[in-house]
VMD Tcl script that draws the C-alpha trace (Angstrom):
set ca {
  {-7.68 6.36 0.82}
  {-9.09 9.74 0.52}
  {-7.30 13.24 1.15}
  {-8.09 13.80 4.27}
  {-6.95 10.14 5.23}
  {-4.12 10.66 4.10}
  {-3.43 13.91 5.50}
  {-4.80 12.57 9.05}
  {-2.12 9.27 8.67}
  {0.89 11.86 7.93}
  {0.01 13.52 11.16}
  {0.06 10.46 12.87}
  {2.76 9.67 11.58}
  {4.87 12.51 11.81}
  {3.64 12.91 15.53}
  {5.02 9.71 16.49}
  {8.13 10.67 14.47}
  {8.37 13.61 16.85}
  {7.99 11.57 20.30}
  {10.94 9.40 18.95}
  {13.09 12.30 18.16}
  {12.36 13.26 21.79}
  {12.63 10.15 23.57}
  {16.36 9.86 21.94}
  {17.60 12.52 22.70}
  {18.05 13.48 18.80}
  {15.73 16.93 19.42}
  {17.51 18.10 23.44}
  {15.96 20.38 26.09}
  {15.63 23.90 25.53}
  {16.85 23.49 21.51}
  {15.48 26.23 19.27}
  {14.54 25.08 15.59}
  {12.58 26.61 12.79}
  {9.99 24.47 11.16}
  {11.76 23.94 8.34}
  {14.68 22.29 10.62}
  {11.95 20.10 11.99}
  {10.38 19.48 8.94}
  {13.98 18.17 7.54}
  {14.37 16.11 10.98}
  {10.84 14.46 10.84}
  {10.88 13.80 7.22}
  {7.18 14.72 7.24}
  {5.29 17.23 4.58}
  {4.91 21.03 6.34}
  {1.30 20.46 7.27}
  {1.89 16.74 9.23}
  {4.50 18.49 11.14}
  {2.79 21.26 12.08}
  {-0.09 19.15 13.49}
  {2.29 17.19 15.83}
  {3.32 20.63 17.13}
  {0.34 21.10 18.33}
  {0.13 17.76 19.63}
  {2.97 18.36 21.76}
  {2.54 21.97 22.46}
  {-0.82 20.82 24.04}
  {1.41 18.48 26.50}
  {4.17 20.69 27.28}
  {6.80 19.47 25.25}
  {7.46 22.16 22.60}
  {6.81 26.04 23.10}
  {5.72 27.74 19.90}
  {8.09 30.89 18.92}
  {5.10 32.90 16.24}
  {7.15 33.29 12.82}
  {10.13 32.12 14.57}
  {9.88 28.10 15.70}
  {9.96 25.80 18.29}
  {11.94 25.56 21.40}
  {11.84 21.94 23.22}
  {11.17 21.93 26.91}
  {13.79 23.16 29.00}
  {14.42 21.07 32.02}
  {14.34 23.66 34.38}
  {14.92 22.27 38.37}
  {11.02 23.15 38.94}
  {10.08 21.81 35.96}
  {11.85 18.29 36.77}
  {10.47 18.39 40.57}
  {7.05 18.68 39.13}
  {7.50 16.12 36.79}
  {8.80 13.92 39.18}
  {6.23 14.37 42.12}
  {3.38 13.81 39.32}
  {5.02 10.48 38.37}
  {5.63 9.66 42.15}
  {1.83 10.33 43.01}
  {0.61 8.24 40.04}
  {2.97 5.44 40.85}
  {2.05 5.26 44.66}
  {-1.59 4.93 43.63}
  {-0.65 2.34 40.81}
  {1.06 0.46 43.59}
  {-2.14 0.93 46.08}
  {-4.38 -0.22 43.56}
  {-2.01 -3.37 42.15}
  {-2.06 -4.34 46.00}
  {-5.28 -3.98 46.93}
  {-6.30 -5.97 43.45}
  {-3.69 -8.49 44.16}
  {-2.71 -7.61 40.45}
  {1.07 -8.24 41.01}
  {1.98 -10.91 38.29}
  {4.92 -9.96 36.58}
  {6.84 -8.99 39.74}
  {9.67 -11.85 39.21}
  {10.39 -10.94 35.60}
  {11.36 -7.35 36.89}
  {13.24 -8.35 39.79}
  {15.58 -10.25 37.52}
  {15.81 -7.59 35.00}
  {17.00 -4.68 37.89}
  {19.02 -7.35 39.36}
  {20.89 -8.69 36.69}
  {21.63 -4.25 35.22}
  {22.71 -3.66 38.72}
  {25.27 -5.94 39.13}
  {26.44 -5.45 35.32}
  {26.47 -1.83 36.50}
  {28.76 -2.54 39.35}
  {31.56 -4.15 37.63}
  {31.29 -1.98 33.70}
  {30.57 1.82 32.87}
  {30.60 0.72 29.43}
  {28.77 3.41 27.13}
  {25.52 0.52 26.39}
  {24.76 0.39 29.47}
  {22.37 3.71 30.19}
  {20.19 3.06 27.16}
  {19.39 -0.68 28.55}
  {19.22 1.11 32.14}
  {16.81 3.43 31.19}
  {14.19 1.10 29.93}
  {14.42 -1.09 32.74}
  {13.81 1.91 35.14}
  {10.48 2.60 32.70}
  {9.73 -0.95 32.83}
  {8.70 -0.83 36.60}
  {7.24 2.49 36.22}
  {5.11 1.64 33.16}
  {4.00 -1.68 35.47}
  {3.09 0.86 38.01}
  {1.01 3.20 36.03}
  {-0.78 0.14 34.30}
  {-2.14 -0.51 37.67}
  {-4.27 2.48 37.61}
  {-6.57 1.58 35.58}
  {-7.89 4.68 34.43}
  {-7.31 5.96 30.84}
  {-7.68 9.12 31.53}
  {-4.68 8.82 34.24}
  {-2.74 6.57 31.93}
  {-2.65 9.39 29.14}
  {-1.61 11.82 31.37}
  {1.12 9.48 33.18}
  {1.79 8.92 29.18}
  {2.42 12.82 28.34}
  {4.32 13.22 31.85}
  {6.55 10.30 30.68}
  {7.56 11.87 27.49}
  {8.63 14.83 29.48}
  {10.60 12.96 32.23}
  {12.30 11.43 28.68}
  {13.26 15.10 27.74}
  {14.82 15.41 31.34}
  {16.52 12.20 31.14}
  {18.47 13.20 28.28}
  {19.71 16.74 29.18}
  {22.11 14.59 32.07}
  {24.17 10.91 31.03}
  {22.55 8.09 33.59}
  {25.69 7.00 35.23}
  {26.97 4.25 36.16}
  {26.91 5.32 40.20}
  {22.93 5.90 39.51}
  {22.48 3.13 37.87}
  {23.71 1.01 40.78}
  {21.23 2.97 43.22}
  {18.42 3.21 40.87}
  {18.19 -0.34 40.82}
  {18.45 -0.82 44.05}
  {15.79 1.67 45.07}
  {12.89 -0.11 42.43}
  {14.09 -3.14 44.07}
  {12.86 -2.21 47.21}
  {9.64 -0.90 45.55}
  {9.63 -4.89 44.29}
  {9.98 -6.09 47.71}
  {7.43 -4.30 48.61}
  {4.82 -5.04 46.06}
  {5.50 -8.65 46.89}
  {5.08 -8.38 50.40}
  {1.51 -6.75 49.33}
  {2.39 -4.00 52.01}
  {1.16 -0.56 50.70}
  {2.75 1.67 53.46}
  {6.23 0.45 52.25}
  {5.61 0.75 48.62}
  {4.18 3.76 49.20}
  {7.29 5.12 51.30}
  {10.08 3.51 48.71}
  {8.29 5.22 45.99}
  {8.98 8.49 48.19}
  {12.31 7.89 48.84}
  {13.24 6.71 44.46}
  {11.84 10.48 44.11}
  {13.58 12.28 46.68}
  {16.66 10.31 46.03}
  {16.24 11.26 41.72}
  {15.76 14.88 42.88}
  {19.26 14.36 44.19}
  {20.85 13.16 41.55}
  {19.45 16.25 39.96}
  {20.66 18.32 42.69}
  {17.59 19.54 43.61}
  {16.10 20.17 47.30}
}
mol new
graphics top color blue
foreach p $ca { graphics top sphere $p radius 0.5 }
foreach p [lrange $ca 0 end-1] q [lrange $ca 1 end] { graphics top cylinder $p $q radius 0.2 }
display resetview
């Protein structure tokens, strides 16, 4: 492998280093660090880490501080509605197009999964349940945006979704939104099933409005 290989592969690297640190949780909204901090987090060479800031600069992620750092998104209330209604748009047209291409296999698998973390949520607040809760609240809206069918959509429902991750750990998922979290993507389930796009299209609606809530945001 030659140089610039290499150097390309640590950039890759490091960048998907960087979405992870995100995604956790381990690098928070509206955290300052200097590149050395970051370089020390990623455990990526100065140059690999500077070319996943970019990356994520690009997408509204990080904020470049000249000679100072990076600061991490900060999940401001109009930040978070924005994020939201672009996820709620791109889901309602996933759902139109899933519908209207009768591409809806896969539907039972995720009505078990919400099912079975809603009632677990009902009876336990135990501290593993958000982690599990979050991915099955990604799962239907990852089955959503794959019904696009647009690459160009999918990478920006992709950026968006790294975002909403930022948001989603600056407040604990509990175990009270849990319960109605599942219970709202249920009724987008019911509705994908019953192939009727007016009522996925209003459940959709109402999981956003109702999130905003939980966010305390009008």
């Amino acid at each position: 492998m030659n140089q610039t290989q290499d150097g390309q592969l640590q950039a890759d690297r490091a960048q998907e280093a960087l979405w992870s640190a995100l995604r956790s949780g381990e690098l928070r909204d509206g955290q300052f660090l200097s590149m050395s901090q970051l370089v020390e987090i990623l455990e990526f060479p100065l140059s690999a880490v500077r070319e996943a800031v970019k990356q994520a600069s690009s997408q509204g992620l990080l904020a470049t501080l000249p000679k100072r750092g990076v600061r991490v998104m900060e999940a401001r209330p109009e930040t978070i509605r924005e994020c939201l209604d672009f996820r709620m748009a791109l889901d309602q047209e996933g759902a139109r197009r899933r519908i209207s291409g009768s591409a809806l296999s896969g539907l039972d698998v995720l009505r078990k999964q919400h099912e079975a973390m809603r009632d677990a949520a009902e009876v336990n607040a135990a501290m593993e349940l958000p982690p599990k809760a979050i991915a099955i609240d990604l799962s239907l809206h990852d089955y959503l945006a794959e019904g696009l069918g647009n690459s160009q959509l999918a990478s920006a429902y992709s950026a968006n979704r790294m975002r909403i991750a930022i948001i989603q750990n600056a407040r604990p998922f509990l175990q009270i939104r849990i319960v109605s979290a599942m219970e709202e993507h249920l009724a987008i389930i019911d509705a994908l099933e019953r192939h009727d796009s007016g009522a996925v299209t209003d459940t959709i609606r109402y999981h956003y409005e109702q999130t905003l809530r939980w966010w305390g945001i009008s």
